[in-house]
C-alpha positions as CSV (number, residue, x, y, z in Angstrom):
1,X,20.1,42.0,4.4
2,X,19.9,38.6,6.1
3,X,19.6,38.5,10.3
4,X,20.9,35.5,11.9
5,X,18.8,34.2,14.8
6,X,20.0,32.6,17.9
7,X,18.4,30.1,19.8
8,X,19.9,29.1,23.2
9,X,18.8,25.5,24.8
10,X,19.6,25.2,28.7
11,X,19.6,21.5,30.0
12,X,16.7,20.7,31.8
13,X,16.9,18.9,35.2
14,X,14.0,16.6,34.3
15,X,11.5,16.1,31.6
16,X,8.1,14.7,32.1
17,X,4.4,15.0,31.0
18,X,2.6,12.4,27.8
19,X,3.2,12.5,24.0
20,X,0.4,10.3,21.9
21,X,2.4,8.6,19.4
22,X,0.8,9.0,15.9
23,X,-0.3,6.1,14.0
24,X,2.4,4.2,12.0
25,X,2.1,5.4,8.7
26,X,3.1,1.9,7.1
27,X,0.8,-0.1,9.1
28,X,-1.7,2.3,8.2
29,X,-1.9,1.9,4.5
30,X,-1.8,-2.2,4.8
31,X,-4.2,-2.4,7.1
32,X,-6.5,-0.1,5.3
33,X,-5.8,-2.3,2.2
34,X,-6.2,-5.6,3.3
35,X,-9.2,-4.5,5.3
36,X,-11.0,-3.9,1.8
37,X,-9.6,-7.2,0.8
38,X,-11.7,-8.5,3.9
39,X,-15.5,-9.0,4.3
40,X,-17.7,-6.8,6.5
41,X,-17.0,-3.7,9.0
42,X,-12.7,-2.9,9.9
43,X,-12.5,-0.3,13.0
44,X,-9.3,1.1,12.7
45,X,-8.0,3.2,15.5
46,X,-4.8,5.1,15.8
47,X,-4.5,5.5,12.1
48,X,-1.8,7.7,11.1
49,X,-3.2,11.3,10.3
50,X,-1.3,12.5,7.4
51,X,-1.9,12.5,3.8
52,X,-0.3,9.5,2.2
53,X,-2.8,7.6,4.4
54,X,-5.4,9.4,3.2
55,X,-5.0,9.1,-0.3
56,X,-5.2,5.8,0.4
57,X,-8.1,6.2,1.8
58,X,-9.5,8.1,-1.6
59,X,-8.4,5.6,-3.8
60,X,-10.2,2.4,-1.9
61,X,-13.7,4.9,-1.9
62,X,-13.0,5.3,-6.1
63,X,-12.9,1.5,-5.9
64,X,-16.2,1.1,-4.0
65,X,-14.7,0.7,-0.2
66,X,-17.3,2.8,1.6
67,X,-14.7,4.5,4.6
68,X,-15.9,6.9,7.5
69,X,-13.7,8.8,10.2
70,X,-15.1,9.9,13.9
71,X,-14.4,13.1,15.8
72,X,-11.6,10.9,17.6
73,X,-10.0,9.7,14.1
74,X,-11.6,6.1,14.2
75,X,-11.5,5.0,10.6
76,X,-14.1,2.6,9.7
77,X,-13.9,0.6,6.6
78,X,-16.6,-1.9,5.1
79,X,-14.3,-4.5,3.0
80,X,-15.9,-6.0,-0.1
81,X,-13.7,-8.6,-0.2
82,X,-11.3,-10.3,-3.1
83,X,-11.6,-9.9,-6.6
84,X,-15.1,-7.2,-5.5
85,X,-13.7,-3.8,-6.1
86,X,-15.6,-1.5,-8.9
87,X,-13.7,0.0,-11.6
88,X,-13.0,3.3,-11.0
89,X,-14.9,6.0,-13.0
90,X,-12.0,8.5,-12.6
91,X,-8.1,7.8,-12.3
92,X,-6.8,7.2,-8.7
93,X,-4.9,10.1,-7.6
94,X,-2.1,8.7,-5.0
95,X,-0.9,12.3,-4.3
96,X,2.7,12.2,-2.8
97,X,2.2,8.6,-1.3
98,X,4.7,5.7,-3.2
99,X,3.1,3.3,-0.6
100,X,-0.2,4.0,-1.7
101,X,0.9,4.0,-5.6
102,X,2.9,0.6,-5.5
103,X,0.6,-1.2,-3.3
104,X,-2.4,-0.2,-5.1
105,X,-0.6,-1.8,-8.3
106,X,-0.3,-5.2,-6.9
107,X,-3.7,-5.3,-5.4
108,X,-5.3,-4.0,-8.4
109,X,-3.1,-6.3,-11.0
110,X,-5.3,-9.2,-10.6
111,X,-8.8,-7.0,-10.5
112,X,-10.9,-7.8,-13.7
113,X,-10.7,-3.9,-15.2
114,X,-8.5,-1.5,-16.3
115,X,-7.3,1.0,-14.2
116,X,-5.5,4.3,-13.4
117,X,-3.0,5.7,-10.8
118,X,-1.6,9.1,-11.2
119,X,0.7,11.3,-8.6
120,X,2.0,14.4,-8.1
121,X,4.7,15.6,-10.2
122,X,7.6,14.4,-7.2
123,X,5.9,10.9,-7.5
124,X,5.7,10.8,-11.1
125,X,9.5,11.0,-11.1
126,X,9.8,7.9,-8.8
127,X,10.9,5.0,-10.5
128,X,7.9,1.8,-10.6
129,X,10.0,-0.8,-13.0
130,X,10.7,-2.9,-9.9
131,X,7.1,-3.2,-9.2
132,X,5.8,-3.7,-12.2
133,X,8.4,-6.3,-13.6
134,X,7.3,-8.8,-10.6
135,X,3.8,-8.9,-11.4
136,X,4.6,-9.1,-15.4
137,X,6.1,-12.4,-14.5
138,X,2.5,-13.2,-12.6
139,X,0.7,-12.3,-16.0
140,X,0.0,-8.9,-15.1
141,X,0.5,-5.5,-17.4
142,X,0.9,-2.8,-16.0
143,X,2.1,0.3,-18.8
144,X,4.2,3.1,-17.5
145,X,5.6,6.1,-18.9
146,X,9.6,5.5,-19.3
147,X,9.0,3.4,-16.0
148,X,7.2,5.8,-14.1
149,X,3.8,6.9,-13.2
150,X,1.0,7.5,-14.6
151,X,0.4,3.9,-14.5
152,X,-2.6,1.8,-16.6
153,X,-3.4,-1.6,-15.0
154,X,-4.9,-3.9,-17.1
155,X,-6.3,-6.7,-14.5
156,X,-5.6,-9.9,-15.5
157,X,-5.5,-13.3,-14.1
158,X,-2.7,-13.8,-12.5
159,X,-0.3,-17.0,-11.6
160,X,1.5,-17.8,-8.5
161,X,5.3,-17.6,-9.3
162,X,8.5,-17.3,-6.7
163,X,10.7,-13.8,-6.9
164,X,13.5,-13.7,-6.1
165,X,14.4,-9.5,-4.9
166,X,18.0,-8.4,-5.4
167,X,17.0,-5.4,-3.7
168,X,15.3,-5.7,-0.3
169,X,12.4,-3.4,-0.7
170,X,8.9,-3.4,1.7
171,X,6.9,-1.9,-0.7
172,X,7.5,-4.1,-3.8
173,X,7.3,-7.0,-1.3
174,X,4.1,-6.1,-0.3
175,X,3.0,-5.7,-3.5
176,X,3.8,-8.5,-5.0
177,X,2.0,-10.2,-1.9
178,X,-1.1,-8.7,-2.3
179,X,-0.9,-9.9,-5.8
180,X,-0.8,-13.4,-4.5
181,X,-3.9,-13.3,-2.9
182,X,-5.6,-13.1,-6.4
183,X,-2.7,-15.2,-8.3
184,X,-3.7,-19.2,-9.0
185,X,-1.1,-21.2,-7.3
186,X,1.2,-20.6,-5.1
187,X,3.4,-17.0,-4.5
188,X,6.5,-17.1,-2.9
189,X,9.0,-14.1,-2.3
190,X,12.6,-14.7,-1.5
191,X,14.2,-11.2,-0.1
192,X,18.2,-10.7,0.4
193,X,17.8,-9.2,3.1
194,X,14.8,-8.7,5.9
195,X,12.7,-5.7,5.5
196,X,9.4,-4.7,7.1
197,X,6.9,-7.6,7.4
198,X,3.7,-5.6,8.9
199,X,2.3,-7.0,5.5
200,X,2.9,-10.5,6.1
201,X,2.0,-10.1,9.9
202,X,-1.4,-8.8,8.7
203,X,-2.0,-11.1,6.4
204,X,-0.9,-14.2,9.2
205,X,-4.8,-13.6,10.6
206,X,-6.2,-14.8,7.3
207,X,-6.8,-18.1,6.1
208,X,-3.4,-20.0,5.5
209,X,-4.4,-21.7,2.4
210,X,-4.3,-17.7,0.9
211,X,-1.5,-16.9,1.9
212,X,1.3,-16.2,0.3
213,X,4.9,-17.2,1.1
214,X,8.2,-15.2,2.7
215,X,11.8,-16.7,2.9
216,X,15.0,-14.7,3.4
């Protein structure tokens, strides 16, 4: 026998006290990602807490990146810099993260070893074709199973091409961007439509010469 519960809400006449806003969850995983990319000591505060960041987290310290989290949830994070990332003894689990799963395939395309990213069984059902078809045309290989994860990435050197998205999407931009920092030549990507750019924003600090290019 089912019960039914009631709730009743009264209006309040005012509202006040403070609310910490967690750490943006996006931000989080590109700036953990291009901080490994970097040289020396990243102090990250405000990270976001939950565990898509945090696989992201596991998978840079299979790759080498030596991370470390204070009692106030400072992440610190000592970047190796590009093309300096070991190759992973053990697959890297991305859990239930996409983010973590599609930008780890363009940053680890242009690595010189082979290596493995698995999910849970909800990510394994995501499609991955429109990440991995960009960086095929960059000289990468990337097998998947019927398009989706497990993924094996054979690092490769990569070339500096222009894409053209039909489909606005962050995460493959982002991707493909992070593969342009290892790419020869120049890497443009030409999105229908804007989507979010904390990936290009990050990267804007960096040298120019690296950097690779966004139009809409």
């Amino acid at each position: 026998m089912s019960t039914t519960l009631v709730a009743t809400v009264s209006p309040a006449r005012r509202v006040q006290g403070r609310v910490r806003v967690p750490g943006d969850k996006s931000i989080s995983h590109r700036y953990a990602l291009i901080a490994a990319l970097a040289e020396g000591r990243s102090r990250m505060t405000n990270f976001a807490p939950g565990a898509d960041c945090h696989a992201t987290l596991a998978c840079l310290r299979r790759l080498g990146i030596e991370t470390g989290e204070d009692a106030s949830g400072v992440i610190t994070l000592m970047g190796r810099g590009l093309g300096r990332f070991s190759s992973p003894v053990e697959p890297l689990d991305a859990g239930n993260s996409g983010t973590t799963m599609r930008l780890l395939t363009g940053l680890l395309a242009g690595q010189g070893f082979v290596s493995r990213l698995v999910g849970d069984p909800s990510l394994s059902r995501r499609p991955m074709r429109r990440v991995i078809e960009p960086l095929e045309r960059m000289g990468g290989r990337v097998e998947a199973t019927d398009g989706h994860a497990p993924l094996t990435i054979h690092g490769a050197a990569l070339h500096g091409t222009t894409h053209r998205f039909e489909v606005p999407s962050a995460q493959v931009k982002s991707a493909v961007l992070l593969a342009g920092l290892h790419a020869d030549g120049s890497t443009t990507v030409v999105e229908p439509a804007q989507t979010r750019d904390h990936t290009e924003r990050a990267l804007a600090v960096g040298t120019p010469s690296r950097l690779p290019d966004v139009r809409r």
